[in-house]
C-alpha positions in Angstrom: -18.1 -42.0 -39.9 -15.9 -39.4 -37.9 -12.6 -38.7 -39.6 -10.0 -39.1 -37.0 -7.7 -36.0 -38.4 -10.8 -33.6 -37.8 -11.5 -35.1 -34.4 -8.1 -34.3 -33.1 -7.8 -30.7 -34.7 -11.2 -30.3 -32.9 -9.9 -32.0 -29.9 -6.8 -29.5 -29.7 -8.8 -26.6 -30.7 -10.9 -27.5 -27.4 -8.1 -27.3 -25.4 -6.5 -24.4 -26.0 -10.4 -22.6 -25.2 -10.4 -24.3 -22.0 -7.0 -22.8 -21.6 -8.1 -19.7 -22.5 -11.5 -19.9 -20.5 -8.7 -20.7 -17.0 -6.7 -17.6 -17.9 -9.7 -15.6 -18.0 -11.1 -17.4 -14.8 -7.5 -16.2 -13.5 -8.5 -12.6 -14.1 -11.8 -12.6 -12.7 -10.1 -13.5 -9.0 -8.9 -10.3 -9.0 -12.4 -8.9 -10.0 -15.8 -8.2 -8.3 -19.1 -9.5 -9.9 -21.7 -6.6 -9.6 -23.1 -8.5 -6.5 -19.7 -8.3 -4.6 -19.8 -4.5 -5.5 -23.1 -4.0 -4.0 -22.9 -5.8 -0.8 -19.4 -4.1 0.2 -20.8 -0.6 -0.9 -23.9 -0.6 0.3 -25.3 0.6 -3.2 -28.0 -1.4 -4.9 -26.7 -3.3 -8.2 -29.2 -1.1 -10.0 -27.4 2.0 -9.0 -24.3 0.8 -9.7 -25.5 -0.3 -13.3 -26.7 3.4 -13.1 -23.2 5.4 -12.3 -21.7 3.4 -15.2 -24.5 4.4 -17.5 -23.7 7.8 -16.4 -19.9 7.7 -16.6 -18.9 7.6 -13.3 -17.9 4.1 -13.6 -15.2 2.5 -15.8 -16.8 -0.1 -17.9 -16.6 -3.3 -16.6 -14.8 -6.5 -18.0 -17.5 -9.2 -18.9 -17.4 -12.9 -18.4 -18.0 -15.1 -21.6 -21.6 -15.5 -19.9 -22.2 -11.3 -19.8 -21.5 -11.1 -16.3 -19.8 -7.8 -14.9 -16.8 -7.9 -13.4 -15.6 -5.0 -11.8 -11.5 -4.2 -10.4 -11.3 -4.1 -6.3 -11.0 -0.6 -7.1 -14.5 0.4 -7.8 -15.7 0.0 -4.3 -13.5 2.9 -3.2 -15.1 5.1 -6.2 -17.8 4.3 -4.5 -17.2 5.4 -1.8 -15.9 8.7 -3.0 -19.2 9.2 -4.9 -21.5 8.3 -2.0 -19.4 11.0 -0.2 -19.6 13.4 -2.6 -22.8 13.3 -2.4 -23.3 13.7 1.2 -21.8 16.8 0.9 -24.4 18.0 -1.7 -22.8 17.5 -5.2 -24.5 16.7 -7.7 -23.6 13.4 -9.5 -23.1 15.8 -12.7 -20.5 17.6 -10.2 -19.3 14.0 -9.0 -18.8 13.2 -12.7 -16.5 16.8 -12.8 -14.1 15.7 -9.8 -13.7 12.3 -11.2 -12.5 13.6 -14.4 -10.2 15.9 -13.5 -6.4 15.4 -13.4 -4.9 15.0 -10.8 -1.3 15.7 -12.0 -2.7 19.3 -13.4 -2.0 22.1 -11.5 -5.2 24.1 -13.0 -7.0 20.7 -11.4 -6.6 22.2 -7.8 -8.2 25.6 -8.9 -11.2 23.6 -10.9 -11.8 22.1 -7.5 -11.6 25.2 -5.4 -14.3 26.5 -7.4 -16.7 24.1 -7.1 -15.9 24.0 -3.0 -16.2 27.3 -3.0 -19.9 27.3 -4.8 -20.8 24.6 -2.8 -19.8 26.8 0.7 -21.8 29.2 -0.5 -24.8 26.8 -1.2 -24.5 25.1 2.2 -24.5 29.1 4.0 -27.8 29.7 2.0 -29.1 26.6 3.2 -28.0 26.9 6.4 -29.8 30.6 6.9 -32.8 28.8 5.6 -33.0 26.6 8.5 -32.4 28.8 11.3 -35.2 30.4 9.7 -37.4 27.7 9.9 -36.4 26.4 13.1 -37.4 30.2 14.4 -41.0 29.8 12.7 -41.1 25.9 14.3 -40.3 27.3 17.5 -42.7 30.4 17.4 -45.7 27.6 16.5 -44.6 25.2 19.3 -44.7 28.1 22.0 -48.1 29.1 20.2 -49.2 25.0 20.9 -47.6 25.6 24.1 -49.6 28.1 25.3 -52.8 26.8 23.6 -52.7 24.1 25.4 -52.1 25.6 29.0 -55.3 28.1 28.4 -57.1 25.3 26.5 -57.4 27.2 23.5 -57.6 25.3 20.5 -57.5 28.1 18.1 -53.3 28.9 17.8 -53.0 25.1 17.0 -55.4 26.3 14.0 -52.7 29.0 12.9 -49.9 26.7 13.0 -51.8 24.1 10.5 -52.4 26.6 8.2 -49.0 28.0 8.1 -46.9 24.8 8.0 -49.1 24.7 4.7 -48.3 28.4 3.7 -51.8 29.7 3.6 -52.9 32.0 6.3 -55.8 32.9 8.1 -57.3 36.0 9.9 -59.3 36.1 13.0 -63.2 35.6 12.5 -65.2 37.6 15.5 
């Protein structure tokens, strides 16, 4: 037999969790499930589970299931990671910029430094490739001309020193 007094302190106690349960529902309008994240950042969920492993993510809120759900906001940091990238910092570095304060006038200088190391990381860089487009267009010429005097023996050269061994003439 159910006593009734029980039932109804159950009964009340279940509705103030399924108030709760709506509140929380509430919040989670304003927030992104890991999915949402994905598809408007073009990241995969697992990198995303990845950058909050690493910290460059805020924790997320969870639904009573486990669910993530991130704020609206996440998507631009995103975006500003993604970019970072692009231009060649590491996520460690990332990480750095996203730490710094803003409101901190030693902030700007922080920054400045790691520009400045990165300028000079992108000019070394950038040397290295006009190099190699020299050496690409000395081997194309050497093709070039191979293939004008039917000479299949330039072509050989080239091979060999894309690989980075070299060869001498056999007579």
């Amino acid at each position: 037999m159910v006593d009734l007094k029980t039932s109804l302190l159950t009964l009340e106690q279940a509705r103030g969790f399924i108030l709760l349960l709506m509140k929380v529902n509430r919040e989670e309008g304003n927030r992104l499930r890991i999915g949402e994240v994905a598809a408007r950042s073009g990241l995969s969920r697992d990198t995303i589970r990845y950058y909050e492993r690493l910290g460059l993510l805020p924790r997320p809120m969870r639904t009573l299931s486990g669910y993530r759900l991130y704020e609206t906001r996440v998507v631009e940091r995103l975006g500003f990671i993604k970019r970072a990238q692009s231009f060649g910092f590491t996520l460690d570095q990332v990480k750095q910029l996203l730490s710094l304060d803003r409101a901190d006038p030693q902030t700007c200088s922080q920054v400045i430094k790691m520009i400045e190391g990165k300028l000079e990381e992108l000019g070394r860089r950038y040397q290295e490739i006009q190099r190699l487009r020299r050496e690409l267009s000395v081997y194309k010429t050497e093709c070039e001309r191979a293939i004008a005097n039917v000479n299949p023996a330039p072509s050989l050269r080239i091979l060999f020193a894309l690989g980075g061994a070299s060869i001498t003439k056999v007579k």
